[in-house]
N, C-alpha and C positions, 0 to 999 in steps of 0.2 A: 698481610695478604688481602687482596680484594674479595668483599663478601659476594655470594653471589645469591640468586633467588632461584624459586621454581615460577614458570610462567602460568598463569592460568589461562583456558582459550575458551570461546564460547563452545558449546557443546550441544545444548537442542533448546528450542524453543517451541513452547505449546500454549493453546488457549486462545487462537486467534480463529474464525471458522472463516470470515470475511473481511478483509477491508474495505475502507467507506472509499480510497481514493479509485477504485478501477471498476472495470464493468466483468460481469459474468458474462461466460460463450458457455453452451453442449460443445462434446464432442462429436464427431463426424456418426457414428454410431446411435445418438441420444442415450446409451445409455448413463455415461457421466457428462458430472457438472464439472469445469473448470473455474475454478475461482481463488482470487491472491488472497493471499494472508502475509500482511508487508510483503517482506522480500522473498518468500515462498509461493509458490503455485500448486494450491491442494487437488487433486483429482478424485473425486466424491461420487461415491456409486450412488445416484438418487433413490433407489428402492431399498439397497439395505442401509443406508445414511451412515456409511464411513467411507474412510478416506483412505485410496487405495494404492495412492502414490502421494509424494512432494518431492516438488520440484525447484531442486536451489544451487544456487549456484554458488562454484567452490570460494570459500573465504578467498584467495588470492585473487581473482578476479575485483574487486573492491569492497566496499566492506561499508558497516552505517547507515543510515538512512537513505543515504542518497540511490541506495538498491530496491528499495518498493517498486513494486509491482504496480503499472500504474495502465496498463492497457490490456489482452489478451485478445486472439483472435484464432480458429480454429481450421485450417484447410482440410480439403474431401478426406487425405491419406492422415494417417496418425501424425501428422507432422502440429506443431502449436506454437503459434509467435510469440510474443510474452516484451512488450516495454517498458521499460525503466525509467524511475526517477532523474536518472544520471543522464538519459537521452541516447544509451542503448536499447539493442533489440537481441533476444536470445530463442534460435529455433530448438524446441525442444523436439522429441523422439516421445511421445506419451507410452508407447510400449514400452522400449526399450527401459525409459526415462533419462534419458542421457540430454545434454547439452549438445547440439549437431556444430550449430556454429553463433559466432556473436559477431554481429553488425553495428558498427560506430559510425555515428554522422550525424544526429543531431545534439544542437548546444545546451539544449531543454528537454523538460520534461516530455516522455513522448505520450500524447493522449488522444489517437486513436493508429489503431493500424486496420487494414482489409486484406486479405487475398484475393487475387481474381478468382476464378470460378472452375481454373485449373489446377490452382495452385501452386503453379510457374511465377508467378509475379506477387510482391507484395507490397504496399505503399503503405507512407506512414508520414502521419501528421504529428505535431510537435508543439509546444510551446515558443519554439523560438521563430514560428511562424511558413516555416518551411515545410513542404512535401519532398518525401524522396523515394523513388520506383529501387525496387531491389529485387536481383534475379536470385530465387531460393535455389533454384537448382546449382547458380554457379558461386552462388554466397557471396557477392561483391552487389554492389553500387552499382547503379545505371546512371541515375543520375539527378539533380534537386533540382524542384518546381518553385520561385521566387514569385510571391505577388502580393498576397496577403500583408493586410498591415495590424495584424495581431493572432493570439493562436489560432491555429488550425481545430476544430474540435469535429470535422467528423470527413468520411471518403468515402466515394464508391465508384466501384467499376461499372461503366456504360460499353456496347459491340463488343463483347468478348473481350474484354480488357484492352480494347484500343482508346477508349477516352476514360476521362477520372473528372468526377463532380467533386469537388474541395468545396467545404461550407468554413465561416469563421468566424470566429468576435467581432469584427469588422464589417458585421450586417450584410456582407454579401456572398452571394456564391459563384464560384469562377468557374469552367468547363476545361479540361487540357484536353490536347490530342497527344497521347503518347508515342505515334509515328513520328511526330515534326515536332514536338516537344517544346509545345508554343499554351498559349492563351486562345482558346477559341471563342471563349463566351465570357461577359462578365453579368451578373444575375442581379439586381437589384429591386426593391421592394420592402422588404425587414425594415421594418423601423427601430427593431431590438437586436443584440446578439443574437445569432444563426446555433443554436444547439445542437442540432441534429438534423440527419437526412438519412430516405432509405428508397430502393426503387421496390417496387413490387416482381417477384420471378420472372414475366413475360416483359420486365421494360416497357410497360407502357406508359405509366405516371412515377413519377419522384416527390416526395410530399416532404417538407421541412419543416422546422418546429423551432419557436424562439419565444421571447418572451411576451410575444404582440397577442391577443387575444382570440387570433385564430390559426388552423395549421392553412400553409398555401401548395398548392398541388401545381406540377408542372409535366405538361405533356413532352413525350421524349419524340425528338426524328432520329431514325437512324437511317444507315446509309446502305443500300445495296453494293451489291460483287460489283457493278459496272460502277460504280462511283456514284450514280443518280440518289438521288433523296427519296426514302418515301412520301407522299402526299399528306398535308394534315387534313385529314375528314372532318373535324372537329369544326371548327372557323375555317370560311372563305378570308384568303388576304387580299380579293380587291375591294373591299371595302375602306379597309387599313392603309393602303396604297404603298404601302413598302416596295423598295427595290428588291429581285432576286438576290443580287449581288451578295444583300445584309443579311438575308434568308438562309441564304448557303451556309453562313455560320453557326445560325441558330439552330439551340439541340435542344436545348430548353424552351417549350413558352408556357405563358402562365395559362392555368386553367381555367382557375378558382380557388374558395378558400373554404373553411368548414368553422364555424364557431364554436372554440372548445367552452365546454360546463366548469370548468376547472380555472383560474384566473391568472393561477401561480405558473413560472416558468416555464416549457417544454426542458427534460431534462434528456428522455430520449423517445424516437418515434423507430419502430420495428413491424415489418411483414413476418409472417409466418413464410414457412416454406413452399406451404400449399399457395400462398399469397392471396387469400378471401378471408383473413383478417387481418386487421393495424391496431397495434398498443400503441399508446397515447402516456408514457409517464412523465408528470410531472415531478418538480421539486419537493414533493411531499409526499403524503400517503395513497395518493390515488393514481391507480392508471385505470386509462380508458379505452375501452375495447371498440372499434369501429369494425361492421362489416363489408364485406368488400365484395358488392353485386355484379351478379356476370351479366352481359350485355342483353339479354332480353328483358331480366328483372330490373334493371335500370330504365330501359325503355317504357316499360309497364310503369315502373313509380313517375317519370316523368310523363307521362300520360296522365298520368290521374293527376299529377299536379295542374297541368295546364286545365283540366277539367275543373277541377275546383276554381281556380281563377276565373273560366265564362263564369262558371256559378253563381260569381261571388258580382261580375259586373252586369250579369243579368238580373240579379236579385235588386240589382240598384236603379234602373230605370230600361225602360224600351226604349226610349229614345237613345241614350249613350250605346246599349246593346247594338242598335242598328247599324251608328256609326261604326262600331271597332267589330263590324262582323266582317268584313270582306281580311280585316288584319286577321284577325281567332282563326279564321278558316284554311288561311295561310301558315298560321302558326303549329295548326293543327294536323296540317297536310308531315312537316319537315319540324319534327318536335327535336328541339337541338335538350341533348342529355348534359345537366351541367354536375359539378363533383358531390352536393349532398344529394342526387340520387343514386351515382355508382358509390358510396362512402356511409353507410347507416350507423350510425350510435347505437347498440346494441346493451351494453354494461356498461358498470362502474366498477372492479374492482378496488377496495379500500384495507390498504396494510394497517396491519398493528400500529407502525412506529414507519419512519420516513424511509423510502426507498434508495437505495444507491444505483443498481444497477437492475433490467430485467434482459431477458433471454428466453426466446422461442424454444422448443425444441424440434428436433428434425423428424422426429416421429411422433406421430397421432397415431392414440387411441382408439377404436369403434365408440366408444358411448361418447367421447367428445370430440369438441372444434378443432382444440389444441390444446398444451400442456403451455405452461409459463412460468417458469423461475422467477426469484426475487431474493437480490438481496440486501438485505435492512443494515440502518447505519449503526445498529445495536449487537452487533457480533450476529447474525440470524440469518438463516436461509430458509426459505418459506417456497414451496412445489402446487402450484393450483392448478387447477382442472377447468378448463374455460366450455361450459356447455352454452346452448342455445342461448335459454332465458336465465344461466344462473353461472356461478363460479364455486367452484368447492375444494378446498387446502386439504391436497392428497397427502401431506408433509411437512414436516420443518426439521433442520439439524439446528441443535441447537445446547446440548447436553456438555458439546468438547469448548463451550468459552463462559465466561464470563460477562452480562449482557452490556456492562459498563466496565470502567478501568478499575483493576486491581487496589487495595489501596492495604493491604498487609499480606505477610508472609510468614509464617510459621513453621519451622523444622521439628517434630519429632526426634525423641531423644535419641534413637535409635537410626534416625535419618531415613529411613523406608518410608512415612508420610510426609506430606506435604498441605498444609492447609492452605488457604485463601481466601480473604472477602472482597466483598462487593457490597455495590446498596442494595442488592435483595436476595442475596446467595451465598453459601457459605460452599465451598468444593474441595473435598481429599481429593489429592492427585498422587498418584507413583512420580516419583522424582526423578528415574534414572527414568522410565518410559515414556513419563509425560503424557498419560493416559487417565482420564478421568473415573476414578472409583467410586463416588457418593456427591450428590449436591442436594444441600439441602436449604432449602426456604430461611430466609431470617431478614432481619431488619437492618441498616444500613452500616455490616462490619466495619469499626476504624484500627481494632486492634486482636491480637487472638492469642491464645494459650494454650497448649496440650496438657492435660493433665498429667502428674506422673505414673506412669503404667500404659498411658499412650492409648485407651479405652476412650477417653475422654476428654474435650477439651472447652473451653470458653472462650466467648468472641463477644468482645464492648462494643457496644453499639453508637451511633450518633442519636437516638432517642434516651439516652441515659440506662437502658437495658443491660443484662448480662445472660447472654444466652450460654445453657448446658447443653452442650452438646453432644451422642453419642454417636463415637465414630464408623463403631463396629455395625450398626443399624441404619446410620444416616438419618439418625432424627434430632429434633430438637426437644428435648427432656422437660426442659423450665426454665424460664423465661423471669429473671429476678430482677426488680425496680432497686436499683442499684442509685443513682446519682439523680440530680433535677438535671442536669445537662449531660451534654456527650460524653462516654467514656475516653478521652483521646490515647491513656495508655493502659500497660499492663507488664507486671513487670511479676517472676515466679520469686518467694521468699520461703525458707525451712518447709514449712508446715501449710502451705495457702499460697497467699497471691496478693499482689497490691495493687490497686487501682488510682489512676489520677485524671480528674475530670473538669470542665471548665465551669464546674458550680460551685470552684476552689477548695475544692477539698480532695484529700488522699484517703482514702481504706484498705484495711489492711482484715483478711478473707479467709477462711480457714476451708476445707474440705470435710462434709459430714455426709455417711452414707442413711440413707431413711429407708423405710419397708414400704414395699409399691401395696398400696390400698387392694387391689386386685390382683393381685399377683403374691407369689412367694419370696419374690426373686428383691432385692436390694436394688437403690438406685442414688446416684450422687445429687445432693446438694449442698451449696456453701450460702458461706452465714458471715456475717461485719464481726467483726472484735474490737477493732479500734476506730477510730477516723481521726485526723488533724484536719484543722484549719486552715489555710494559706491565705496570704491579703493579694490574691489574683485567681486568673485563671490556670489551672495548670495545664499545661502541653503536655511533659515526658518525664516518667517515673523510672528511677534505676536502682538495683538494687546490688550493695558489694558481692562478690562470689559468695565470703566467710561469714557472710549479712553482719557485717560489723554498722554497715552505716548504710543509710537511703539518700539517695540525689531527687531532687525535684527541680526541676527546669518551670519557673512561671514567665508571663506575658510580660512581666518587663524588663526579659533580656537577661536575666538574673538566674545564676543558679543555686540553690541553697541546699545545702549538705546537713543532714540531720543523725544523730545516732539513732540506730535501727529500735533497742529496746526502750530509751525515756522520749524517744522523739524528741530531746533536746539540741539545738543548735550549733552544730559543727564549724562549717566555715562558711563562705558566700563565693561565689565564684561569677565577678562580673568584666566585663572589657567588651562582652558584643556589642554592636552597634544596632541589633534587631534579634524580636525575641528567638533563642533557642529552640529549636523543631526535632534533635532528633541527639542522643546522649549513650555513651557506652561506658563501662569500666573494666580493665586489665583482667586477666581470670587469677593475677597474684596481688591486685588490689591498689595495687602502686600509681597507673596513670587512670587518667576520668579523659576521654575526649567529647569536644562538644560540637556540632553542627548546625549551623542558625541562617536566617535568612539574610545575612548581611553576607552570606558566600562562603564564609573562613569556617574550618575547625582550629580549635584552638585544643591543644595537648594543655594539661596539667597536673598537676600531682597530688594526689589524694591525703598525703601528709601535712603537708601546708599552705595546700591551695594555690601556688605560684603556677605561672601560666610559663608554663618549658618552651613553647613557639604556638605563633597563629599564623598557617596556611593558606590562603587565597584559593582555595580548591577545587570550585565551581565557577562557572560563568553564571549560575542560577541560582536559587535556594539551592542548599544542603539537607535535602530530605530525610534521608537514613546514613546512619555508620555504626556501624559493628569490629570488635578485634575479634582474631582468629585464635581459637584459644591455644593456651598455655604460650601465645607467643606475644610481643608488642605491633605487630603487622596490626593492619585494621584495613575494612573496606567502607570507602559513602559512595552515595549515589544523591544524586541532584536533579532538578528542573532543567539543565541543559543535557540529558539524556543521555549521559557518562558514569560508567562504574569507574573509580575511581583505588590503584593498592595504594598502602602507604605503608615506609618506616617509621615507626613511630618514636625510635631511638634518634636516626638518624635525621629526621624532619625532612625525611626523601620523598618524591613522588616515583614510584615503581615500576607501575605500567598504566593504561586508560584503555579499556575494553568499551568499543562502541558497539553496539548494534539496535538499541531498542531506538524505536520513529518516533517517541515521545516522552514527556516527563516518567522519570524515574520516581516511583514514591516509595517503594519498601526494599527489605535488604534480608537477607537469612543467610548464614553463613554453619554449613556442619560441625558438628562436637569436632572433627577428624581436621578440619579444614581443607579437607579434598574438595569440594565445590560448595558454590555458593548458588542464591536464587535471589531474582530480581524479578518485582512483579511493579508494571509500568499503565502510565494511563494510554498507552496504545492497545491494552488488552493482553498484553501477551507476559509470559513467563516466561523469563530464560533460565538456564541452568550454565553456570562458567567450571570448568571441572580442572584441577590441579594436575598441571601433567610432568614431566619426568625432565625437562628440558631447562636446563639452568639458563640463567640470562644475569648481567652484570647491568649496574645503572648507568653508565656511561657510553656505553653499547645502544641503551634504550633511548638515552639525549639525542644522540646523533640518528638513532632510527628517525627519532620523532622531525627533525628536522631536514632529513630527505624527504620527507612525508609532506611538510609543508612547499618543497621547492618543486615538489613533482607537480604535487593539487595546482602550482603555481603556471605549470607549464599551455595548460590553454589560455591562457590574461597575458602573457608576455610581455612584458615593460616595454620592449618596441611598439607592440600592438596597441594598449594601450590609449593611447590617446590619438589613435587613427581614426578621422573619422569615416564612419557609416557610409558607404555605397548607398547611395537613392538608387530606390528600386523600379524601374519603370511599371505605368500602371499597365500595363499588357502582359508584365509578368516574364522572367526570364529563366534562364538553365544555368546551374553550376553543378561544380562536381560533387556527389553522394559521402566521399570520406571526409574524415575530419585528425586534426592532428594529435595524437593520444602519445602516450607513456611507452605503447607497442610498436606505434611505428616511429619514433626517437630511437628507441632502442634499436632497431631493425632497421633504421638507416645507418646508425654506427657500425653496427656489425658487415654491410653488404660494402660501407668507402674502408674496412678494416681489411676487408678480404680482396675489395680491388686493390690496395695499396700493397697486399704481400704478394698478390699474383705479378704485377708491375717488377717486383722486387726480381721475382723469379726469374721474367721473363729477360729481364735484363742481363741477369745469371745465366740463364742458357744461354741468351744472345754472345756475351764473354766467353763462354765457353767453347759454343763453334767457333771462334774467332781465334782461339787459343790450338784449337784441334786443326784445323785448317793451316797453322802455320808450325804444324808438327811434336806441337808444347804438348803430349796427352797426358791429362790428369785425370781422375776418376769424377766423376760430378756428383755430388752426395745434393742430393733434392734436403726442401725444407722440411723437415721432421710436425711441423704446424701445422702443413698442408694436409695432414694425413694420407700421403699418397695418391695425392690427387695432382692431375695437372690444374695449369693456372686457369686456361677456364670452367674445368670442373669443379674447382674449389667455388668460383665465384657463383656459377650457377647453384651448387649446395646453399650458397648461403641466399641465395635467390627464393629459391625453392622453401626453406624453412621460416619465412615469410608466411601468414595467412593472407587468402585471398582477398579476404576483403579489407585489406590493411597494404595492401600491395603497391595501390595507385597512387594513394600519400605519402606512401616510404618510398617511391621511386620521384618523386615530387621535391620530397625532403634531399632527396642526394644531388638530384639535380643544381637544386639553389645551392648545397652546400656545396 
């Protein structure tokens, strides 16, 4: 009889507050923050600093990394755009929290999106260099902006969302008209990457930010009801002697520029709402605050400036004075305002650690300018209050993550706690809630242990430490000089604990309870009893269920089997090609599996050390493997960001659960074996839970391999080696959809139901032909059709099409 398995599926993942790859928005309200957590979108009450929705979308929609959250953007009404790694867009409902609809059409990651100022319209820029205008209200495609010769990294709407300013990698910025659906302008000047762009509320200036050493500001024309342009007051253009003709299309011109203090990148430039300030963030820890002078205080600062200039050429002679006074006097009559007098540097604001993304908010406070988000490439949100002469951190969330990647996992015997380290924090979490219960300060976790009785636990440090920790309190007890080097393991034995550390040696710990000097009350400490020597470093310490015997994994690839009471020499278990990282044994003693950076676990047997099969099981190192007890099942997890089942009888692979955006380093698996925990260098914990639903291996081969023929379907073999359309430099229009999994499917289905209405209609056509010549027979319709005539069938299947999938599956039927 064919065996069969239970499947495990992801179930929740916790510990992420911010990703580094997207930017923060407020919502329409200010009172939440939006912000990704990979493939989630947390909604974050900024005053009580939790999080009051996520927002994700349903495993069947796609699955992996390739779902991060890699843009967000907020319109007036509860609505939130949200783009993906994979080069969709998904509008959410932030009340409701639902999923409204999902937009396909670019080939790349999508890294920025805007709404107009309706929120009728939304456009979005892309990796794969394309813009695309999308009608929210009717959820389809309008249509793609072609010109750019590298990503898109920022948009905005110009006349009420009649033009769109596109900035790009490609140091330039382009102008569309979205009536005529053309190139109106191309912007040159950038001598660097084009980072960002924003206009101020009134449209009067557009300021951009790259790598070049100042931001450059451009004055905007717009267009009146009758067509006519308005005038630029700024510069007379008979001087310049341009033709009207050239003029007509200019929306842009350059102002001037502002010398930023800061040297590093522009990463982004933002107005406030009020639009009388501009953030300045660069690639680092600083943003810069400029203020934004309304037109008499400009006049005023540019007044005193040209003053100080006679000053400065009267102070230098009467003679030269004389000359340049009939100029000064003219200069003085018609003081032209240039952009550092309406544009003042005001602050500096400077983060803890390097910024990823910031965000205005839409409401100001009385005592201040504005509020300003930020969030840090360290799992961190940080809330400032931007007054006149100062800046003050109303806030940070920062309790629900870990400040760096996880790098252990701890289950409780009892499976109700959850431990975790980091390089400076040790955190209990609820396992099934995924809710942060105690973090406490320590030194840089590599490895950790519950005590028994679950009170208490220990976590090896990379300074050779052994921190006691109590769980119940959230503190750290004592702090014991344990190794000259890193603890890298820990492994629990009868009575204590073993330790193995890269100052080559193993110890072996006992638990001793002492009387608190101050106190009444008792408090754990452990104490060495033995140590061995090893002629290396040790990585991973294992100990038998029945402690008959201890495994030691050393740095050269080797692993060495010792009996538990003489510490005399067992057996050696060598054939890796790279040392050993991560070691389990059977809970009936029988198999030892091992996991090493050379990619393979190798199964072997604990009796004689033969090596039963070596698996190829990763694409990356083999970081952690665990068996699931009382059974031979096991799980690893790797550097190529795959939890990994296995049979370990039958040298099967079972299933591959993806979901963490980064290296896998730890592994914890229940007494029960109903779920397991994986805690990864993206920050995040997930929880995979055992559910009810049997699956067979041969089932899972052939899943796995639709999987790959489907991933295959936008590369198409004919496609291929076509090449590339040149793009003209004016910039062109194509269609907004693109060809997906949904609408393949949804062409089969709409020539499936033209070909049985066809069928019908033919049927009936025979039948009058048959009734007319007096033959009557009963006509029984197709039972398929559901009682639909032929073209109501076809329209059904019409209709159960999404819209915005519509124009490429009627595309798709066409050619086919």
């Amino acid at each position: 009889m064919v065996k069969s398995y239970l499947r495990y599926e992801a179930a929740a993942s916790f510990g992420v507050i911010a990703s580094a790859d997207s930017n923060v928005a407020y919502d329409s309200s200010g009172k939440h923050l939006l912000v990704a957590a990979l493939e989630k979108l947390g909604v974050w009450h900024v005053r009580q600093g939790t999080c009051t929705k996520t927002l994700v979308p349903s495993p069947s929609s796609s699955h992996g990394a390739s779902l991060a959250v890699t843009s967000i953007a907020s319109s007036s009404s509860s609505l939130i755009a949200c783009g993906y790694a994979d080069g969709s867009i998904r509008i959410w409902d932030s009340e409701k929290g639902t999923c409204e609809t999902t937009l396909n059409g670019h080939k790349g990651a999508v890294t920025i999106i805007r709404y107009n100022k309706l929120g009728s319209l939304l456009a979005s820029g892309s990796k794969d260099n394309d813009i695309i205008l999308w009608d929210v209200v009717g959820e389809a495609g309008l249509f793609r902006l072609r010109g750019h010769r590298d990503q898109v990294t920022d948009l905005v709407f110009l006349d009420s969302g009649k033009k769109l300013v596109s900035s790009s990698k490609d140091k330039f910025l382009r102008v569309w008209d979205l009536e005529t659906q053309h190139c109106m302008q191309i912007v040159s000047g950038h001598h660097s990457e084009i980072w960002s762009i924003d206009v101020d509320p009134d449209e009067k200036y557009l300021v951009s930010g790259s790598a070049d050493p100042e931001l450059r500001f451009y004055m905007i024309k717009h267009d009146l009801a009758d067509g006519k342009s308005l005038p630029d007051k700024t510069e007379s253009d008979v001087d310049n002697g341009k033709a009207s003709a050239q003029n007509k299309w200019e929306v842009l011109k350059h102002y001037g520029e502002i010398q930023r203090q800061i040297k590093d990148r522009v990463a982004t430039v933002r107005f406030n709402k009020s639009g009388n300030l501009l953030a300045c963030q660069v690639a680092g820890k600083i943003v810069e605050i400029f203020r934004v002078l309304d037109e008499s205080e400009s006049r005023r600062k540019a007044k005193r400036r040209v003053n100080r200039k006679k000053e400065k050429k009267a102070s230098k002679g009467a003679g030269e004075a004389a000359e340049n006074g009939t100029i000064e006097n003219e200069v003085g009559n018609d003081i032209t305002v240039t952009v550092p007098d309406i544009f003042k540097h005001v602050q500096t604001l400077r983060a803890s650690k390097k910024i990823c993304s910031i965000s205005f908010s839409p409401i100001t406070s009385r005592s201040s300018l504005a509020t300003l988000a930020l969030s840090l490439n360290n799992n961190l949100l940080e809330v400032y209050s931007i007054e006149s002469t100062s800046t003050t951190k109303l806030s940070a969330i920062e309790l629900q993550g870990h400040r760096s990647d996880v790098r252990s996992v701890t289950l409780s015997s009892d499976n109700t706690l959850l431990m975790s380290t980091s390089h400076s924090t040790v955190k209990i979490w609820n396992p099934s809630t995924g809710s942060c219960l105690r973090t406490i300060d320590s030194g840089f976790g590599l490895c950790g242990l519950f005590v028994p009785g679950n009170k208490y636990a220990v976590v090896g440090t990379k300074g050779g430490t052994l921190e006691i920790i109590d769980v119940r309190n959230g503190t750290c007890m004592e702090v014991v000089e344990a190794h000259g080097s890193s603890v890298q393991s820990i492994a629990a034995t009868a009575d204590g604990f073993v330790t193995g550390s890269a100052d080559h040696e193993i110890k072996f710990w006992e638990y001793q309870t002492t009387q608190n000097p101050s106190q009444d009350s008792k408090r754990l400490t452990v104490s060495p009893v033995r140590n061995s020597r090893m002629n290396g470093d040790v990585l991973v310490v294992a100990v038998s269920p029945e402690g008959k015997y201890i495994a030691v994994a050393l740095i050269d690839n080797t692993v060495k089997v010792f009996f538990m009471d003489s510490l005399k020499f067992f057996l050696s278990l060598y054939g890796h090609m790279l040392p050993v990282l991560c070691m389990d044994i059977s809970s009936d003693g029988d198999l030892i599996v091992t996991g090493s950076a050379d990619k393979n676990l190798k199964i072997w047997g604990l009796d004689f050390g033969d090596c039963h099969k070596s698996l190829f099981a990763h694409a990356n190192s083999v970081m952690a493997v665990k068996f699931v007890r009382n059974t031979h099942y096991m799980f690893s997890v790797g550097k190529d960001r795959l939890v990994k089942y296995w049979d370990a009888d039958k040298f099967e692979l079972l299933l591959t659960l993806e979901g963490h955006h980064s290296e896998v380093w730890c592994l914890a698996v229940s007494n029960r074996g109903d779920f397991l925990v994986t805690g990864s260098h993206d920050r995040s914990i997930r929880r995979w839970d055992r559910t009810e639903e049997p699956f067979f291996i041969e089932e899972e081969k052939e899943k796995r391999l639709e999987e790959m023929f489907e991933a295959d379907i936008g590369n198409a073999f004919e496609n291929r080696y076509v090449p590339k359309e040149e793009l003209p430099e004016e910039g062109a229009v194509a269609l907004a959809g693109k060809k997906t999994q949904e609408t393949v499917n949804a062409t089969d289905s709409i020539i499936e139901a033209l070909d049985m209405a066809d069928e019908e209609l033919k049927r009936l056509a025979e039948y009058e032909e048959e009734k007319s010549k007096g033959k009557v027979a009963d006509f029984r319709p197709n039972i398929l059709m559901l009682g639909l005539s032929p073209p109501d069938y076809v329209l059904r299947a019409l209709s159960n099409v999404d819209t915005n999938d519509l124009e490429q599956t009627l595309l798709v039927s066409v050619v086919t």
